[in-house]
C-alpha positions as CSV (number, residue, x, y, z in Angstrom):
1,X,7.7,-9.4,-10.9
2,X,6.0,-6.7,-12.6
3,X,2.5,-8.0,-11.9
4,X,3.8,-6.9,-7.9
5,X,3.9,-3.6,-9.1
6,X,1.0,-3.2,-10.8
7,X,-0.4,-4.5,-8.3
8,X,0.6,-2.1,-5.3
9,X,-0.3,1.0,-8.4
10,X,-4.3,-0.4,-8.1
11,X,-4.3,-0.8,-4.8
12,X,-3.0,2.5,-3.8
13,X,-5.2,4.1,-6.2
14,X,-8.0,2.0,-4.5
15,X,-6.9,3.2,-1.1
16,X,-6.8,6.8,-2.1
17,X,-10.0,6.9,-4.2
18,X,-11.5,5.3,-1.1
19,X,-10.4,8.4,0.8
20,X,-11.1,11.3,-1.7
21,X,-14.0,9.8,-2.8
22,X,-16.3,10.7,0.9
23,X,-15.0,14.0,1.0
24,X,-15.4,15.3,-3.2
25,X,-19.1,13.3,-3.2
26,X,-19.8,14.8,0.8
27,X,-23.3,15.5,0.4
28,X,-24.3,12.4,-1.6
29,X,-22.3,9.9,0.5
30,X,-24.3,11.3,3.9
31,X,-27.4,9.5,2.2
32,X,-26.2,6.1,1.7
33,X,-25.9,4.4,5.5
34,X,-22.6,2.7,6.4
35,X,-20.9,4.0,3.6
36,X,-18.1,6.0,5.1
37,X,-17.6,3.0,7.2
38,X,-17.3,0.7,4.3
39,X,-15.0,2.7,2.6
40,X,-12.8,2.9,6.0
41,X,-12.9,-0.9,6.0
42,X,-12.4,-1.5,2.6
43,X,-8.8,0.5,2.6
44,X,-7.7,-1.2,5.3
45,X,-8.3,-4.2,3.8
46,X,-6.6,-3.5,0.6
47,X,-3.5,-2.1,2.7
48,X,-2.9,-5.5,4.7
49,X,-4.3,-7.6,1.4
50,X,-1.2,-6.1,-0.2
51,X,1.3,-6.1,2.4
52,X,0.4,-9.9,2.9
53,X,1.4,-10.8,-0.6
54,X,4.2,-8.7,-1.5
55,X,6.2,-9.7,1.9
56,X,5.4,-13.7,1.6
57,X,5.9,-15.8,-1.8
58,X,5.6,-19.2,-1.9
59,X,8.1,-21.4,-2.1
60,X,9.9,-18.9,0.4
61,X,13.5,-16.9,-1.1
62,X,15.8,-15.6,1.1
63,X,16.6,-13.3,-1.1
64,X,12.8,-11.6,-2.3
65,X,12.0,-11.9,1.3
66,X,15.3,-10.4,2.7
67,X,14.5,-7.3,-0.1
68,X,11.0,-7.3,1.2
69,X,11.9,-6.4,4.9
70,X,14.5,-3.9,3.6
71,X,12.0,-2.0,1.7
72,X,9.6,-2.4,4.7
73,X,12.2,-0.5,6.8
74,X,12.5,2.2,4.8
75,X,9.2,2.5,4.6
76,X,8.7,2.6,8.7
77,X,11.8,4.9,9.2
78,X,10.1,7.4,6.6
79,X,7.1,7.5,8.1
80,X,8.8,8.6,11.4
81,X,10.5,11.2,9.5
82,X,7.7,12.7,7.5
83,X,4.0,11.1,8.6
84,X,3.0,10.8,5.4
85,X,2.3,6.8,4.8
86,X,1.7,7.5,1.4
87,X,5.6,9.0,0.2
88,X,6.5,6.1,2.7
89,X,4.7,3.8,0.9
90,X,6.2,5.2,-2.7
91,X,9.2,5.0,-1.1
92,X,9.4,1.4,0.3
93,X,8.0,0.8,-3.4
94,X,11.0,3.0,-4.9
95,X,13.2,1.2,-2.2
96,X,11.8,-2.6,-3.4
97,X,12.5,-1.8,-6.9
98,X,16.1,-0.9,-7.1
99,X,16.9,-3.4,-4.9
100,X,15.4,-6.3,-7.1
101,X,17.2,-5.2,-10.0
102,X,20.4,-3.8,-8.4
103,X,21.2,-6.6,-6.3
């Protein structure tokens, strides 16, 4: 189960670097064509790569996958609270974790 975690950690520093990256290197990414639009892409990607795998795990448990949604809903309700998807994504990650080992 850790592997999950470690997991989500590389992707969202993926994701972020992916956004920071364009706007620290601004002047050297305007040279290289597409770029930006790879990078846009590219986090995308990551973000539905990882919500793929941590919602579904073969063979199917009620219980991971009843955990899974949980977490997913406290990530959706804090994002309506504070539009920031990355605290809502710490905190359906915060969320997944005490559940797992709580319950």
């Amino acid at each position: 189960m850790i592997e999950h975690y470690v997991a989500i950690i590389l992707v969202a520093i993926g994701t972020y670097l992916s956004r920071f990256l364009p706007i620290y290197f601004n002047e050297r990414f305007k040279r290289l064509k597409g770029f930006n639009e790879f990078l846009a892409y590219s986090s995308t990607a990551l973000i539905s790569a990882l919500f793929v795998t941590s919602l579904v795990s073969f063979p199917v448990e009620l219980k991971s996958m009843g955990i899974s949604i949980i977490a997913l809903a406290f990530v959706f309700v804090s994002y309506k609270k504070w539009k920031n998807l990355g605290f809502s994504v710490l905190i359906g990650v915060i969320t997944h974790l005490l559940f797992y080992y709580y319950f």
